[in-house]
C-alpha positions in Angstrom: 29.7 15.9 -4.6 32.1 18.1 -5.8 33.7 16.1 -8.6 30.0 15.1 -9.3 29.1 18.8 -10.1 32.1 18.4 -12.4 30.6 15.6 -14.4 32.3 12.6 -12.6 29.4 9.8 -11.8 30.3 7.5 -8.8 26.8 4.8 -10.0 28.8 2.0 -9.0 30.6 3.3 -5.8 27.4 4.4 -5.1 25.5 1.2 -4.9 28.5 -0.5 -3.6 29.0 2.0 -0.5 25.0 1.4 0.0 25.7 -2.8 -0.2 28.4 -2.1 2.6 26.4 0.2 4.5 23.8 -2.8 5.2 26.2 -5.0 5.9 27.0 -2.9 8.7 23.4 -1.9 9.4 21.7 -5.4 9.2 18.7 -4.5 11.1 17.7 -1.6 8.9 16.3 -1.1 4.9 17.6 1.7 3.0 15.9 4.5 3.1 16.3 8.4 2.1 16.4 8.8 5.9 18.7 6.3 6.6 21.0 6.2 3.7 23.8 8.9 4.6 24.2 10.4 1.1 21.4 8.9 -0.8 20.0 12.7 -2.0 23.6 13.4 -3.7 23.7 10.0 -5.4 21.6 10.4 -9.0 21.5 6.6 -9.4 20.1 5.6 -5.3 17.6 8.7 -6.0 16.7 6.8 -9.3 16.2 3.7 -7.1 14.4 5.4 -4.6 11.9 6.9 -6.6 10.6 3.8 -7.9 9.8 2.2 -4.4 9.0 3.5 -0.9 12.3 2.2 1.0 14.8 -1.2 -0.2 13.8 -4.4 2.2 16.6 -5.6 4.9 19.0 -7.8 3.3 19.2 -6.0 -0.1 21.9 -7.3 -3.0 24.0 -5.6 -5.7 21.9 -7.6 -7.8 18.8 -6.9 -6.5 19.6 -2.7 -6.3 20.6 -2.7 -10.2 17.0 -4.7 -10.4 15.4 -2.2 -9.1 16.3 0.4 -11.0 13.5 -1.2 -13.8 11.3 0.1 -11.9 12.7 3.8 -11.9 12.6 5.9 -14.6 15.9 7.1 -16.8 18.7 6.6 -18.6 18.5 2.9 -19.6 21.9 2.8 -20.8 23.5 3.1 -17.8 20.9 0.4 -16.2 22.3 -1.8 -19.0 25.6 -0.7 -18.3 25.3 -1.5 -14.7 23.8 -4.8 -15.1 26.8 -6.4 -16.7 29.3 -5.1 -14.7 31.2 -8.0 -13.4 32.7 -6.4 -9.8 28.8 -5.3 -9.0 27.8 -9.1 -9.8 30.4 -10.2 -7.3 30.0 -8.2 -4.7 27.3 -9.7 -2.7 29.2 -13.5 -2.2 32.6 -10.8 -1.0 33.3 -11.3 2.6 33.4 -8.1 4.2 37.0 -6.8 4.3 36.6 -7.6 0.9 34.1 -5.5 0.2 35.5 -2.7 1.6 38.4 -3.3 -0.7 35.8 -3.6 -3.4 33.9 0.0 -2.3 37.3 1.4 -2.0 38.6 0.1 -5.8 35.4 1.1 -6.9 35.6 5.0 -6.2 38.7 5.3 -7.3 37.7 3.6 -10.9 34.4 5.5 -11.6 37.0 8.7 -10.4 39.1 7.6 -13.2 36.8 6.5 -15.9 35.4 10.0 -15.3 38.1 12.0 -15.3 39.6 10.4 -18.6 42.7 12.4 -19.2 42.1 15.2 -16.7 44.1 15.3 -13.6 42.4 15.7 -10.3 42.4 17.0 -6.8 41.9 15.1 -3.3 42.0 16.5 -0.2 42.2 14.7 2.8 41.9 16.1 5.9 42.4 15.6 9.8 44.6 12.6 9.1 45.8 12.3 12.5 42.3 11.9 13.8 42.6 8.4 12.6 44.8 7.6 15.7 47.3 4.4 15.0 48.6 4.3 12.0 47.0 0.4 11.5 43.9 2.8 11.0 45.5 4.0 7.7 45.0 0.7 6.0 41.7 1.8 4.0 43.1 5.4 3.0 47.1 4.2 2.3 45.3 1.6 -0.1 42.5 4.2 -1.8 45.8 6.7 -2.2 47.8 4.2 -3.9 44.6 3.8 -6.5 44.5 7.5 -7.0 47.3 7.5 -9.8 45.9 9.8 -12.3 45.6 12.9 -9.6 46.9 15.1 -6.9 46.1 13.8 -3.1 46.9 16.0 -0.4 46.9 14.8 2.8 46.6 17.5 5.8 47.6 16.3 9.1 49.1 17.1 12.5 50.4 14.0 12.9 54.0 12.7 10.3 51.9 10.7 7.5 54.9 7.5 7.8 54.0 5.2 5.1 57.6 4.5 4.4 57.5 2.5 7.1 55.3 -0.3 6.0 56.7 0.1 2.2 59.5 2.2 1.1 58.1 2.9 -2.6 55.8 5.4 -0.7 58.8 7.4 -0.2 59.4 7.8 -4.1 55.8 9.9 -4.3 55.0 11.4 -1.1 56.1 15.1 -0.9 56.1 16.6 2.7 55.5 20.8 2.9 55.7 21.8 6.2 52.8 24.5 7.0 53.8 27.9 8.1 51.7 30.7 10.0 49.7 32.5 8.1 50.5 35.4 6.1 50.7 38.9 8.1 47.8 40.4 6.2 45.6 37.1 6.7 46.4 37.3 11.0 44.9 40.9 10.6 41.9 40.1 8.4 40.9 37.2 10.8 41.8 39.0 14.3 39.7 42.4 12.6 36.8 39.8 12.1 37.2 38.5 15.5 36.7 42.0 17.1 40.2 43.4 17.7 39.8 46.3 16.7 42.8 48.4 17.8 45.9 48.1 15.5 48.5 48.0 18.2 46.9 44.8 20.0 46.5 43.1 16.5 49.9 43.5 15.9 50.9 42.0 18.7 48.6 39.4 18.4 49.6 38.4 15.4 53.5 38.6 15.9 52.9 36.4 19.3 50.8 33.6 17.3 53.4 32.9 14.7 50.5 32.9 12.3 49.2 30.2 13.9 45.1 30.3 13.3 44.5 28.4 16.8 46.2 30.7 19.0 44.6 33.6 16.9 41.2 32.3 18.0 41.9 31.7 21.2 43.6 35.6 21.8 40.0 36.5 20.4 38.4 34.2 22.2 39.6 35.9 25.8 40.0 39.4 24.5 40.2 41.5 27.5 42.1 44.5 29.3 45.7 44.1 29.2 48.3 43.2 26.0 49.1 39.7 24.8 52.8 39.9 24.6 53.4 36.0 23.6 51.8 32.8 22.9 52.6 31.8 26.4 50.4 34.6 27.7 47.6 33.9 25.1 47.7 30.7 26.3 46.9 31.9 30.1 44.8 34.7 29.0 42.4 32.1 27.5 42.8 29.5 30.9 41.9 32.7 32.6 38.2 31.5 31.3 38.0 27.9 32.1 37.1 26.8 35.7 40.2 26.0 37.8 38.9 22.4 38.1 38.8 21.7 34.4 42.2 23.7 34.0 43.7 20.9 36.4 41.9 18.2 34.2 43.8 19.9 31.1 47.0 19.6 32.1 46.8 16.3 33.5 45.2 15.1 29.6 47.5 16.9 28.2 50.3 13.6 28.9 48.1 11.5 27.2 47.4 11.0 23.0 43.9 9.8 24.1 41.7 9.6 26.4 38.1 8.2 27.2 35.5 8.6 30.0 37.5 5.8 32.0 41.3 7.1 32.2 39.4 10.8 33.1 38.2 9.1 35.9 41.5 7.6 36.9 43.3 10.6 36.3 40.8 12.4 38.0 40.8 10.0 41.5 44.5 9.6 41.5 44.8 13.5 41.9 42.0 13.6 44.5 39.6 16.0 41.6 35.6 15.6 40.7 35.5 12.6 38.6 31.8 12.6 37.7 30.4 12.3 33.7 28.8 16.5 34.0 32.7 17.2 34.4 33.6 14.9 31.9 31.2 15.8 29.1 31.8 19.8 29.9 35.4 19.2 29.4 35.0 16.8 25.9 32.1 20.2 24.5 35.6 22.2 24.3 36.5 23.3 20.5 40.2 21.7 20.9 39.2 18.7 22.1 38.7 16.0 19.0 36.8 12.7 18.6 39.7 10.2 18.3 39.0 6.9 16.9 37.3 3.9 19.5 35.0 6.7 21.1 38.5 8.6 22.4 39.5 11.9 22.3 42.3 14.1 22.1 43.7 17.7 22.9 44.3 19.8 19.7 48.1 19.1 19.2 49.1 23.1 20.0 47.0 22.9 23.2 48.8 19.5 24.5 52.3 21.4 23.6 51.3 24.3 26.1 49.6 22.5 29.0 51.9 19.7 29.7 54.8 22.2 30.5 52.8 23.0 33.4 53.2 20.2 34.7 56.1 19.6 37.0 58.0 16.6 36.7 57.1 14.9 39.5 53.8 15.4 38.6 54.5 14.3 34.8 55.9 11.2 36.2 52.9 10.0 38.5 50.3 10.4 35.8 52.6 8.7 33.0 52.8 6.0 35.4 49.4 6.0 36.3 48.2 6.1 32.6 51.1 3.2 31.8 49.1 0.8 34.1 46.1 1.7 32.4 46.9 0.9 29.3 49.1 -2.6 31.0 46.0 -3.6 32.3 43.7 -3.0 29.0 46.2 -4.8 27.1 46.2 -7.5 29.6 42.3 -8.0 28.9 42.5 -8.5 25.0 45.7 -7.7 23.6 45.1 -5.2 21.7 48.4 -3.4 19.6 47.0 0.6 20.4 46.7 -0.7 24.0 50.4 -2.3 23.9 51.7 0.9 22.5 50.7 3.4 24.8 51.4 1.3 27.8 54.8 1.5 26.3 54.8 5.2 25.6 53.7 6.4 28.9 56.0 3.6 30.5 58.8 5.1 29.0 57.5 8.7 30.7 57.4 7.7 33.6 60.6 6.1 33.7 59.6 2.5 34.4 60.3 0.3 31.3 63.5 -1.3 31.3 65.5 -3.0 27.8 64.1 -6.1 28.7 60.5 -5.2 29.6 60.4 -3.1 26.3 62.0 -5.8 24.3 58.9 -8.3 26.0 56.6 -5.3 24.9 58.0 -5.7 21.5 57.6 -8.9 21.1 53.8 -8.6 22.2 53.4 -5.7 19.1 54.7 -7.4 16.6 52.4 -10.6 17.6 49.1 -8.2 17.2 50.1 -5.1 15.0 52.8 -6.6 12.4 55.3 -3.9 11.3 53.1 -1.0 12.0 52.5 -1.6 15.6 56.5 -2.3 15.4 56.8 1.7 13.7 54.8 3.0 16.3 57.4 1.5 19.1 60.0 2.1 17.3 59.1 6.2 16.8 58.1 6.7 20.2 61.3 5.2 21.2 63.3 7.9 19.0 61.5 10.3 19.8 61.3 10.1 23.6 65.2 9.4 23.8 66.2 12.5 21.3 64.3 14.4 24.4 66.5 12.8 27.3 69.9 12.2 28.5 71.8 9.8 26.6 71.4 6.0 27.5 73.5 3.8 26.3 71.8 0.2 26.9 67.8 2.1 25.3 70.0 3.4 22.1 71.1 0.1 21.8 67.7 -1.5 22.3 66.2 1.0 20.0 68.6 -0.1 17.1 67.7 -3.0 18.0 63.7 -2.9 17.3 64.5 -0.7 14.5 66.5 -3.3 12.8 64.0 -6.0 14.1 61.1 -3.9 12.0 63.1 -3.5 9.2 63.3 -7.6 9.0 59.5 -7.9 9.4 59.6 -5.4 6.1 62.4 -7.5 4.6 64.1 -4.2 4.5 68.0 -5.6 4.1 69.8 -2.4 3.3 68.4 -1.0 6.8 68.8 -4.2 8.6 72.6 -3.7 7.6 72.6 -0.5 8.0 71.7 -1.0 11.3 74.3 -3.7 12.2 77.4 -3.2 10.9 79.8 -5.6 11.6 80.7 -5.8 15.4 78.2 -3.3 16.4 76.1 -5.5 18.8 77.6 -7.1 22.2 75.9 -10.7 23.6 76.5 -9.5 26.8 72.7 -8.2 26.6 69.5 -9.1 25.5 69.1 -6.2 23.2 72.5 -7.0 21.9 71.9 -10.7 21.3 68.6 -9.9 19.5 70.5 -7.0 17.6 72.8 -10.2 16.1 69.9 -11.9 15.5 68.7 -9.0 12.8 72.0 -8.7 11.4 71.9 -12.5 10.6 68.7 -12.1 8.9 69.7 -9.2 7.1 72.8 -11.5 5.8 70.0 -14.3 5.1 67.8 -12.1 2.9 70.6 -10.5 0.9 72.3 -13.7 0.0 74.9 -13.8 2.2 74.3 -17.3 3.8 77.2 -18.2 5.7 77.7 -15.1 7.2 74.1 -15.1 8.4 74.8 -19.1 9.7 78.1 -17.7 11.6 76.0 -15.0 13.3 73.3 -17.5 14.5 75.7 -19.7 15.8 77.7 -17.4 17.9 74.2 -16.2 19.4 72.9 -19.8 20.0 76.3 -20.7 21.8 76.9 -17.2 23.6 73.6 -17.1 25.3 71.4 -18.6 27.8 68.7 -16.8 27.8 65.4 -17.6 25.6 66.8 -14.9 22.9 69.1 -17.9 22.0 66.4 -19.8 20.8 65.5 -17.8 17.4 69.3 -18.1 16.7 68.6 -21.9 17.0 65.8 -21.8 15.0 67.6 -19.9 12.4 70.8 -22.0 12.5 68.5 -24.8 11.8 66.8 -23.0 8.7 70.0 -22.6 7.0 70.8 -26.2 7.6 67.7 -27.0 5.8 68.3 -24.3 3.2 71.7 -25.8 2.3 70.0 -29.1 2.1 71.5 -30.5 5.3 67.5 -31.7 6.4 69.0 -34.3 9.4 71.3 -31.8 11.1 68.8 -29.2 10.8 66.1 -31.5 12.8 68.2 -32.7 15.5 68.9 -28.9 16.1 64.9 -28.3 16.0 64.4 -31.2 18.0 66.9 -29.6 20.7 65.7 -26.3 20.8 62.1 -28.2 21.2 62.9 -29.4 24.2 64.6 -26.4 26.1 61.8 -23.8 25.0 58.7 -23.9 27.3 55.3 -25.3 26.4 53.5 -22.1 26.1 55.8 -21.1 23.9 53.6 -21.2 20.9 55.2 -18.7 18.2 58.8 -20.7 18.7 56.6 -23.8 18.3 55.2 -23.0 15.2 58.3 -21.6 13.7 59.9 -25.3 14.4 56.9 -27.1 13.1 57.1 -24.8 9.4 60.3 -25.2 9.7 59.6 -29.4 9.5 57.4 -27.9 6.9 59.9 -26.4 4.8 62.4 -29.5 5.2 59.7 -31.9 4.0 58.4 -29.5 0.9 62.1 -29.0 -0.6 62.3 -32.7 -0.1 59.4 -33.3 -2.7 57.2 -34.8 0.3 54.2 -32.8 0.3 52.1 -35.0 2.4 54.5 -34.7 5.5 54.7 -31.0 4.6 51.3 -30.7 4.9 51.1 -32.4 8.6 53.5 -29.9 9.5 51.8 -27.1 8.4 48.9 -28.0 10.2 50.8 -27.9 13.6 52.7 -24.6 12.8 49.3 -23.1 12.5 47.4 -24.6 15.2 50.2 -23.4 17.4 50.5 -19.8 15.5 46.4 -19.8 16.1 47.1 -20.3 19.9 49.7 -17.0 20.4 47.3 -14.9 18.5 50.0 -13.7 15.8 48.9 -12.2 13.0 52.3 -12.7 11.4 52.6 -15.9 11.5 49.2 -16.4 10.3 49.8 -14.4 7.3 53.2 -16.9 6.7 51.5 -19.8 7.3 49.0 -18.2 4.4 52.2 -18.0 2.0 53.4 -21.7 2.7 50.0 -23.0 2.1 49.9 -21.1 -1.2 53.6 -22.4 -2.0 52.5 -26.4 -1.4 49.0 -25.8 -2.6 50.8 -24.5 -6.0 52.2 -28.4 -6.3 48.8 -30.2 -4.7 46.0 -28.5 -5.4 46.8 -25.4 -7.8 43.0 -24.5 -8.6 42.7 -24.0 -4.5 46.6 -22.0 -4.3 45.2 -19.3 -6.4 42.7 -18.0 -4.2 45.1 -18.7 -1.0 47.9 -16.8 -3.0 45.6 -14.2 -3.5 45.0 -14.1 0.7 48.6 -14.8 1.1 49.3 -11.4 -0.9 46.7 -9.1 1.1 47.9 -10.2 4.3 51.6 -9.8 3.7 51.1 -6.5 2.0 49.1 -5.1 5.1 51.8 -6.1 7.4 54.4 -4.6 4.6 56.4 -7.8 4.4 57.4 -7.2 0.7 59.2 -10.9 0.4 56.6 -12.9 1.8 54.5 -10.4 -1.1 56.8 -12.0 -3.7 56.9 -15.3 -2.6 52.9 -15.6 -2.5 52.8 -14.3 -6.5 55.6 -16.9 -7.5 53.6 -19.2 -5.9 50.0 -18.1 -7.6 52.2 -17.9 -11.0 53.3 -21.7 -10.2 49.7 -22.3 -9.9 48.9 -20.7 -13.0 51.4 -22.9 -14.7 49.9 -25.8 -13.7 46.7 -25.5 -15.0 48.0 -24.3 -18.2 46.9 -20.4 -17.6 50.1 -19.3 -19.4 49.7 -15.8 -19.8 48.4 -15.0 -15.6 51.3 -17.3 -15.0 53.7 -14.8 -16.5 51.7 -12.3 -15.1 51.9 -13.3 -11.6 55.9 -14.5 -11.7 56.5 -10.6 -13.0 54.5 -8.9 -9.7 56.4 -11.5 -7.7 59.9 -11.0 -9.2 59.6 -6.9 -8.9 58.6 -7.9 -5.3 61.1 -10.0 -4.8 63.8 -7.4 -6.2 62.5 -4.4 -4.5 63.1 -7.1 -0.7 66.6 -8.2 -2.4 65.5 -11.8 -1.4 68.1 -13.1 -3.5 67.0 -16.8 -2.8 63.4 -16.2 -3.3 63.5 -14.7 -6.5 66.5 -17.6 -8.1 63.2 -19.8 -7.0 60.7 -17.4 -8.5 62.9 -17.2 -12.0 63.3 -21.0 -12.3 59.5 -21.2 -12.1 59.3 -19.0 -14.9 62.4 -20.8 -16.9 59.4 -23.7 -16.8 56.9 -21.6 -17.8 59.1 -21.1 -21.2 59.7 -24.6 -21.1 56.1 -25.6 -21.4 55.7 -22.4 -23.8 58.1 -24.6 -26.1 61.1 -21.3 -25.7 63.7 -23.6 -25.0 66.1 -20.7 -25.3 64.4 -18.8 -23.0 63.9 -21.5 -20.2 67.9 -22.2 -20.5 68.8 -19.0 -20.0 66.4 -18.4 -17.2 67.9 -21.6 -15.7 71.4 -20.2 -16.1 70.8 -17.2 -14.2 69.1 -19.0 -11.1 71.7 -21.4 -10.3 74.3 -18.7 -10.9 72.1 -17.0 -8.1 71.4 -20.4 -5.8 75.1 -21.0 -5.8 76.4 -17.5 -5.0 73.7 -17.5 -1.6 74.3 -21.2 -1.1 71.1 -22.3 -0.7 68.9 -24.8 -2.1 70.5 -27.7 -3.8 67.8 -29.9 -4.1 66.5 -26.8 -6.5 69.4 -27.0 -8.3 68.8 -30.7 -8.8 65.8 -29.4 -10.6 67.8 -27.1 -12.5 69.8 -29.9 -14.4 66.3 -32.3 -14.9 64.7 -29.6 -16.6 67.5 -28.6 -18.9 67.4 -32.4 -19.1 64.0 -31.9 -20.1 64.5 -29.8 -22.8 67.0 -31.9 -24.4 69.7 -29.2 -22.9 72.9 -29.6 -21.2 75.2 -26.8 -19.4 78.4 -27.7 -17.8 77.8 -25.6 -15.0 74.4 -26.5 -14.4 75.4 -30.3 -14.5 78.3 -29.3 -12.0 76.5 -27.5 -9.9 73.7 -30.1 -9.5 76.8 -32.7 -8.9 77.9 -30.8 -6.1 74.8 -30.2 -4.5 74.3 -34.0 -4.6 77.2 -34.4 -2.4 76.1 -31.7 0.0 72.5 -32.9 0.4 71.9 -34.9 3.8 68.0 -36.4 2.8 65.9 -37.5 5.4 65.3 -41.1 3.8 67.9 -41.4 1.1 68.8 -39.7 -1.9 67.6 -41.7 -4.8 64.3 -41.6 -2.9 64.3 -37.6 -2.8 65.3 -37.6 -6.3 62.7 -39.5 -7.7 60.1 -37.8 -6.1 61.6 -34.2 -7.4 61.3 -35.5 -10.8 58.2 -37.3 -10.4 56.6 -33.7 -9.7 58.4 -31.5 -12.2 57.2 -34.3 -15.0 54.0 -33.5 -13.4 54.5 -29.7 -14.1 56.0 -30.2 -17.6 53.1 -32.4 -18.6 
């Protein structure tokens, strides 16, 4: 509204938002009464006017028809009726269309603002609760490039986290109090009246506006000396019952009718919905998201320090099985966290339970649920005595985040050299991240080392991603046969339910058969290591499963891999995993190639090489540049595509990875008509190194069956 008054128009947001709001309201037409904001929206209104409500079920299409019947500016009806994103938006599925509503705001923002900057506010950020509620607002920030966005919150806004560019553009200012003349003003507003009690009002609030309301709000006989005693000045008013209540909610982030009624029992107080709903009418206590609320941040801070510690450590465990038990029922990566956070109050966690915890977060929440652990963690042992073997595990998630991001300067940062001990299960999974932060960066043999000592130091089921790992670099280095007798063995120690280690050894079969040229086995594969990804409910591996098919699709099928690279991109971006990002735009640029889309091929291969770059996946970009190296081959720029093949293998050979690609290297200098003495060497060698799965004639003819295939 207030950008409106400015001479912004938001048309096509506005019919958008009203498309989305049906598709969430079904059941109902659009109506002035229904329609939230249908009076502030000129081109609804328009709509409106020319019928009595829109029938159940309405379209883009069919809103921009209507407007015929209105009256008005018949430009902008023309305007609307060609514009391609409103035509689409009715066959979008809906997180889609969100995405769509979202891109659309910030485009009519833009068109209408031309060349003059603007101002956002958000506010309340933290009433968003988890920061996997930030998806929707972190993506309608990023689109918001031509303005000012400030974000007010109570709660760290940690977007780093899920992609380190944010740290490039996000400012933090920390608010202070407010100004001495502003305390007076408000408290003189409020009623105090006598000069000496304001200014000691206002020198015991810090400036802070919510303990200057409350010191109003219980104004009385007496002097307010410090916050401690507004603070009990203003509990002085509420019933001793619902004081009780307070401090016990004042352990947990949020809270719902059900955990007040366990808290409530478990401390022998009136449990019945009158308390509960007199106790939610207070002004500090907030809607949270999931019909939850929580304590204004400055009132938490002053009850739970009445708590005693024993006290404090029977309702965080009582709260911690709460949350166990909901998470037991579906799962759920909020639930997971909290069990984990009032588990670690109440003293009860150990490094292996939290590491199972872990383990349970990343499968639902990705790297932000991973964040989450990972800051509570911090954050509860800066406040405690030290411990040695939860320091250690925290390194250890924080490094195991940092892989999910493909974040290698932290991963090593994390794990220097000699820093972890296999005497523990946090220690073996700490070597773990340190041989994936090797991996990533290039540094192959290293990475193989660390596996290896893990896989043959341990017992224990952390063993088995060292395995699995040491068996990916066998592949990687072109050793397929050593690299499925080591799958095969881990297969048969690891236990049936195991699903995620299942279908990490079935894409790893995967990726063995695809670098071997034979795509239909790949395929097979594939299928298992999602069937078995689909069974333990990970959303991580369902978003790599998205980036293989896209990478094999790009040779079988490209006209289908650009609409899976497309998925493949949008799930690895809202997980942050800025490799597998790169790795699904090489593969919709390979795509591209293939069908002779030239100039969206280049475009793709350059959002997937900045990608790549920004990960330092060394390997994956090599891959992504020889791509590109055919792309100038087919562009007829032999220069280009040799020197594009240079650099690769230069890169391929330094990692030590992939000799069947530089096979592919020398075939399409061949190609051109080119020869390089290093290329030919270093295809030689790899030749020598390559243990196929059938034999090697047979792998080589089916590599350059398939790059004739992409040349042609």
């Amino acid at each position: 509204m207030q950008l409106g008054e400015q001479g912004v128009r938001f048309d096509r947001y506005d019919i958008a938002y009203a498309v989305l709001w049906q598709r969430l309201h079904p059941h109902l037409g659009l109506s002035r009464r229904d329609l939230p904001f249908v009076e502030h929206s000129e081109v609804l209104s328009e709509i409106l006017d020319g019928v009595a409500s829109v029938p159940v079920f309405a379209t883009a299409v069919g809103l921009v028809k209507l407007m015929d019947r209105g009256v008005g500016a018949k430009r902008r009806r023309r305007h609307l009726r060609t514009d391609g994103t409103l035509a689409q938006l009715d066959q979008l599925p809906g997180a889609d269309l969100v995405d769509a509503v979202t891109y659309l705001f910030a485009e009519d923002l833009r068109i209408g603002c031309k060349d003059t900057p603007y101002l956002v506010v958000v506010d309340a950020y933290e009433a968003l609760g988890l920061p996997s509620a930030d998806t929707w607002l972190r993506d309608l920030v990023g689109q918001l490039d031509r303005g000012l966005t400030v974000i007010a919150s109570r709660e760290p806004v940690a977007w780093h986290q899920v992609d380190a560019d944010w740290e490039e553009v996000i400012r933090v200012l920390p608010l202070e109090g407010l100004p001495m003349e502003s305390r007076m003003e408000l408290l003189a507003d409020g009623g105090v009246s006598d000069p000496q009690l304001q200014e000691v009002i206002a020198n015991a609030s810090v400036g802070v506006p919510f303990y200057l309301h409350l010191a109003v709000d219980s104004e009385g006989k007496g002097r307010v000396v410090s916050q401690d005693e507004i603070m009990q000045r203003f509990l002085q008013h509420v019933d001793p019952d619902e004081r009780r209540y307070l401090d016990l909610l004042s352990a947990s982030r949020t809270f719902d009718f059900e955990l007040f009624t366990r808290l409530a029992q478990a401390f022998h107080l009136p449990a019945s919905r009158l308390a509960w709903e007199r106790l939610v009418a207070y002004s500090f206590v907030y809607p949270a998201s999931d019909e939850r609320f929580q304590l204004h941040q400055l009132m938490a801070n002053s009850l739970c320090v009445r708590l005693s510690s024993a006290i404090a450590r029977d309702t965080h465990s009582m709260l911690h099985e709460l949350w166990r038990d909901r998470a037991e029922k579906d799962n759920a990566t909020d639930a997971l966290c909290e069990a984990v956070y009032h588990g670690l109050h109440a003293e009860m966690l150990s490094s292996d339970r939290l590491l199972e915890y872990a383990d349970r977060i990343t499968a639902s929440g990705g790297s932000q649920g991973m964040a989450v652990l990972v800051s509570d963690l911090t954050e509860y042992l800066g406040g405690h005595k030290s411990d040695e073997t939860l320091e250690q595990t925290a390194r250890c998630l924080a490094a195991e985040s940092a892989v999910l991001l493909g974040d290698t300067s932290r991963i090593n940062d994390l794990t220097p050299a000699g820093s972890w001990s296999l005497a523990t299960m946090a220690g073996a999974r700490l070597a773990v991240a340190a041989g994936h932060g090797r991996r990533i960066a290039g540094d192959t043999s290293e990475a193989l080392t660390i596996y290896a000592s893990v896989w043959e130091g341990r017992q224990g089921p952390e063993r088995h991603p060292a395995g699995l790992w040491s068996a990916d670099l066998h592949m990687a280095q072109g050793r397929f046969g050593a690299a499925i007798r080591l799958a095969n063995e881990l297969a048969a120690t690891c236990p049936a339910d195991a699903y995620v280690l299942r279908g990490d050894l079935a894409r790893l079969l995967y990726l063995a058969a695809r670098f071997s040229y034979d795509f239909q086995h790949a395929d097979q594969y594939l299928r298992e290591a999602e069937i078995c990804y689909q069974q333990a409910g990970t959303i991580v591996g369902a978003a790599l499963i998205k980036t293989n098919r896209a990478e094999l699709l790009a040779w079988t099928d490209p006209f289908s891999a650009i609409d899976v690279s497309l998925d493949a991109v949008a799930a690895n971006a809202d997980l942050g995993a800025l490799h597998e990002v790169g790795k699904a735009y090489t593969a919709m640029g390979h795509a591209h190639l293939a069908i002779g889309r030239f100039e969206e091929a280049e475009s793709s291969l350059d959002q997937g090489c900045r990608a790549l770059e920004k990960a330092g996946y060394r390997s994956g970009r090599a891959r992504a540049e020889l791509v590109k190296a055919t792309l100038h081959a087919r562009r007829g720029h032999a220069d280009e595509a040799e020197a594009s093949v240079s650099w690769a293998v230069d890169e391929l050979v330094k990692v030590e990875v992939y000799p069947t690609l530089l096979m592919v290297a020398a075939h399409l200098l061949g190609a051109l008509g080119r020869t390089d003495d290093k290329v030919s060497r270093a295809a030689e060698e790899a030749r020598t190194r390559i243990e196929a799965l059938d034999s090697l004639d047979a792998l080589e003819a089916r590599l350059q069956y398939h790059l004739r295939g992409l040349l042609a």
